[in-house]
C-alpha positions in Angstrom: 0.0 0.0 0.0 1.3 3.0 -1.0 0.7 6.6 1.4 0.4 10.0 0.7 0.6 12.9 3.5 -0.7 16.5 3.8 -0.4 18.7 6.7 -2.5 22.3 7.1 -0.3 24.0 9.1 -1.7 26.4 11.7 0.0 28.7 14.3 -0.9 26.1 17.4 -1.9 23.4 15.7 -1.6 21.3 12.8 -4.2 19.0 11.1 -2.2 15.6 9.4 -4.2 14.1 6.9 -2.8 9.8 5.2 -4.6 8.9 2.5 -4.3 5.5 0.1 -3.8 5.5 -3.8 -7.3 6.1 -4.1 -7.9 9.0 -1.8 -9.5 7.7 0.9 -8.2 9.0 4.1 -6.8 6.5 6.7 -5.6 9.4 9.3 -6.7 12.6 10.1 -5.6 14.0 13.5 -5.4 17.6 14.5 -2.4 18.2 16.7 -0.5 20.8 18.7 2.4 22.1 16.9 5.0 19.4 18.4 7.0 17.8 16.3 7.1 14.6 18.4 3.4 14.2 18.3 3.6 14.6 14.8 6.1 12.1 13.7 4.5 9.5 16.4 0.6 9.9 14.0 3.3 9.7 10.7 5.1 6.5 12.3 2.8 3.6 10.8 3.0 4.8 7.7 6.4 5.6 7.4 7.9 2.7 5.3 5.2 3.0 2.5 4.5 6.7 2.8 5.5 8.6 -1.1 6.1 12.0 0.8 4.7 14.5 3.1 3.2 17.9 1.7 3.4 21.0 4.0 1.6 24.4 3.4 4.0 27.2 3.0 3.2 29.4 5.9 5.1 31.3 7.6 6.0 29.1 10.3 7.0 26.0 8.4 10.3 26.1 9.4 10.6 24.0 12.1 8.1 21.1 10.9 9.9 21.1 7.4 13.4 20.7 9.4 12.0 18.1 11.7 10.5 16.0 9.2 13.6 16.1 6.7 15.7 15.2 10.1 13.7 11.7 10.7 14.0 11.2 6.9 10.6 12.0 5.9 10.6 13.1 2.0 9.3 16.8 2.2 7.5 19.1 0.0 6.6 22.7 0.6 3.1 23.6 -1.3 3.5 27.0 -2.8 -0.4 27.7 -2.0 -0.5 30.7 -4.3 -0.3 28.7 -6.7 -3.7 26.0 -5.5 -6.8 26.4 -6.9 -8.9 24.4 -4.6 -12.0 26.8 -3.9 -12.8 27.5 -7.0 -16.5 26.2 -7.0 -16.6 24.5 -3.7 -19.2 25.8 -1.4 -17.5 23.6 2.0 -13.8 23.6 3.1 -11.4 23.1 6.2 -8.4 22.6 7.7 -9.3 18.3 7.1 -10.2 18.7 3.4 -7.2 21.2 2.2 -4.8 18.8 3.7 -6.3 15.6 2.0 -6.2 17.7 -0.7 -2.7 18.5 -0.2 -1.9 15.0 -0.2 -4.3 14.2 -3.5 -2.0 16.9 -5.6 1.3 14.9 -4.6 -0.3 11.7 -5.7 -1.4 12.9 -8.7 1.9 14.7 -9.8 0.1 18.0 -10.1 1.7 19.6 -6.5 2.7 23.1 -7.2 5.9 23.1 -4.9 7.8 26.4 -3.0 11.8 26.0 -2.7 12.9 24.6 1.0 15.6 27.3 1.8 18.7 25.9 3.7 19.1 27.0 7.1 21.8 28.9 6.5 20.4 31.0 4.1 16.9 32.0 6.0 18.4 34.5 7.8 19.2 36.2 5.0 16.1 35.6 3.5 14.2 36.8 6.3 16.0 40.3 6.5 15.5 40.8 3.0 11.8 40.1 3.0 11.6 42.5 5.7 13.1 44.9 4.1 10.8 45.1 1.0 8.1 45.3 2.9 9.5 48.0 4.8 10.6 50.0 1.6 6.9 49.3 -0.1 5.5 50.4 3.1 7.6 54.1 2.9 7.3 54.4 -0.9 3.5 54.1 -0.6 
């Protein structure tokens, strides 16, 4: 059996969603923003699971690190890029991550670049800094 993963990431909590090669969802768990907690729900399917799709928010730093570290393959979901609500009249934090997961299984997963480390600090200052200078100029 092959897995997929998608996790909408929140600023306290964290909703995991593993689903089966024909969508149908074999774990959804909403969880505190621990990694532990997080790789103990991913455990089970660890062997089998294709890869694990995380929002690009701006806090994924710590769950994309954490999951690369236990050897988890990682993708970051640019979600300016996801069209999900076009035409959908219900949505939340259990369907975008299933549907996270439904993307990477179908090869269609819009994905953001995972910065090194080393170069997020940089990163970081220079986003802040445009934002700043757009701020001023406006």
């Amino acid at each position: 059996m092959t897995w997929y993963s998608g996790i909408d990431l929140h600023s306290t909590n964290s909703v995991v969603v593993v689903s089966d090669e024909a969508d149908r969802v074999v774990l959804q768990r909403r969880l505190a923003n621990e990694l532990g907690g997080i790789l103990e729900a991913l455990e089970r399917y660890r062997e089998q699971l294709v890869g694990v799709v995380v929002e690009s928010t701006y806090n994924w730093y710590w769950l994309v690190d954490g999951l690369q570290e236990a050897g988890y393959r990682v993708h970051l979901a640019n979600t300016a890029a996801i069209r999900q609500y076009d035409g959908l009249k219900h949505s939340g934090d259990v369907s975008d991550a299933a549907h996270l997961a439904q993307l990477l299984r179908l090869g269609i997963l819009p994905t953001g670049y995972i910065i090194p480390k080393a170069e997020r600090a940089a990163r970081d200052l220079a986003r802040k800094r445009l934002q700043l200078v757009r701020c001023r100029t406006a």
